[in-house]
C-alpha positions in Angstrom: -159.3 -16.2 45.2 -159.4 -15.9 49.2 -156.1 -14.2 49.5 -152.6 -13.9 47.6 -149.7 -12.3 49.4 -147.2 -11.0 46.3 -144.7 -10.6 49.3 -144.1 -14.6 50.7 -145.4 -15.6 47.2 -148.2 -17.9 48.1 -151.7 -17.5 48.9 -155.3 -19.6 49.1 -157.9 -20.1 47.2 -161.5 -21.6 47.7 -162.4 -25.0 46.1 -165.5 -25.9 44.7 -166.2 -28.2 47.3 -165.4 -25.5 50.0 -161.6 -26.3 51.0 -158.9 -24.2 51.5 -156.2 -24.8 48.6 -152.5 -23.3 49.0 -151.8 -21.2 45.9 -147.6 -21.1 45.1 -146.3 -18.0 43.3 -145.3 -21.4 40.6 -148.8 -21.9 39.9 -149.5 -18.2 38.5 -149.4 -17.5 34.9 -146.7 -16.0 33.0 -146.6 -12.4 33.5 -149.0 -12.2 36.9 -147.5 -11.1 39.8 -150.1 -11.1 42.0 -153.8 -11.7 42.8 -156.7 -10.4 44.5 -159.2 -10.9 46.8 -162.5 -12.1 45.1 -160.6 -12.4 42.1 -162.3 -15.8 40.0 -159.5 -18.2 38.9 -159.8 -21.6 37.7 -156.6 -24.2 38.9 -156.4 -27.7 38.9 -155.3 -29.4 42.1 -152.6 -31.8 43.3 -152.5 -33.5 46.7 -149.3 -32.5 48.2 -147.4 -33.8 51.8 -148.7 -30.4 52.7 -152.0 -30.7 51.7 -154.0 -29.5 48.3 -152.0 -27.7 45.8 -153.0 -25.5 43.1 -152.1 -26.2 39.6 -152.0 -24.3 36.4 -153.7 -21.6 37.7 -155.7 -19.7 35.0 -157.7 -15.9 35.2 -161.2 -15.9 34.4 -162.0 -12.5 34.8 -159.6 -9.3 36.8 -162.1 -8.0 40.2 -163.2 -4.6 39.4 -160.5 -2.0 41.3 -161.8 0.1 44.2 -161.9 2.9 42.2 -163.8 1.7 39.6 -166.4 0.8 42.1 -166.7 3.7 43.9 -167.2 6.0 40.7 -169.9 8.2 40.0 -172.0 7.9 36.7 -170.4 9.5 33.6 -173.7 11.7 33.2 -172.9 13.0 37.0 -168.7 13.3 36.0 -169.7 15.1 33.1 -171.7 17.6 35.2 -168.9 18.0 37.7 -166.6 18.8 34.8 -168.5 21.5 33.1 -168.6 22.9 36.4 -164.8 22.5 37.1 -164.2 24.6 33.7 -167.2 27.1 33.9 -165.1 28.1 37.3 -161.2 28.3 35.7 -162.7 30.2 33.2 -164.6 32.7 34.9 -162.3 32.4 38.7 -159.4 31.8 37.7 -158.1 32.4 33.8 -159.1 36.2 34.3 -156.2 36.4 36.8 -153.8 34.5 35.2 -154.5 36.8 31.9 -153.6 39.7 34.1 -150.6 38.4 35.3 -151.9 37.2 38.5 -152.2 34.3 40.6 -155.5 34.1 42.1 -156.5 35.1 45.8 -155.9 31.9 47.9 -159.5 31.2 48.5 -160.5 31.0 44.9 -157.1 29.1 44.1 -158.0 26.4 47.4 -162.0 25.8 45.8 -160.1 25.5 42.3 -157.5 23.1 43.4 -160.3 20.8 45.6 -162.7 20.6 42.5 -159.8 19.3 39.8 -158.4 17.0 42.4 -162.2 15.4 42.7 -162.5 15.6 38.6 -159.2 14.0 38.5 -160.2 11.2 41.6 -162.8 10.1 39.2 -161.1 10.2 36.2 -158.2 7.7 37.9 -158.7 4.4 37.7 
């Protein structure tokens, strides 16, 4: 797939042979909304007054997300995650026992290190 615009409901994709071929909204399956970039489809083609067509469009396989891409090991996450609890347990649970909130600077270094656990864990 070169592009797919969900908004004007059309897009283009890249024939074998190289050319660009316009991809209606009409030639998506049942239940997509929307493509991506990169994304591997298969289509049949029609030549339109406009051009080539696509036809039938079928997915062959989803692109990975950003996210997924850009996400560290499991061994490395796990790491990261004994580390996030090892510090609410020592840092921050004492407080809270105590009927405390903890000083801001610990609370700040708490709060960064489950938003970057829970940046990993989203996909």
């Amino acid at each position: 797939m070169k592009w797919y615009e969900k908004g004007k409901g059309y897009g283009f994709v890249t024939s074998d042979d190289g050319g660009d071929v316009f991809v209606p909204k009409t030639a998506l399956p049942t239940g997509v909304e929307e493509l991506k970039s990169g994304q591997r489809v298969e289509f049949g083609v029609i030549d339109s007054r406009k051009g080539a067509q696509a036809l039938g469009l079928k997915l062959l396989e989803a692109p990975p997300s950003v996210a997924e891409l850009r996400r560290r090991p499991a061994e490395e996450l796990h790491g990261l995650i004994e580390d996030m609890i090892k510090l609410l347990e020592d840092r921050v649970l004492p407080d809270l026992r105590r009927n405390k909130f903890p000083d801001k600077k610990t609370a700040q270094i708490a709060a960064q290190v489950v938003h970057a656990v829970a940046r990993e864990l989203e996909i």
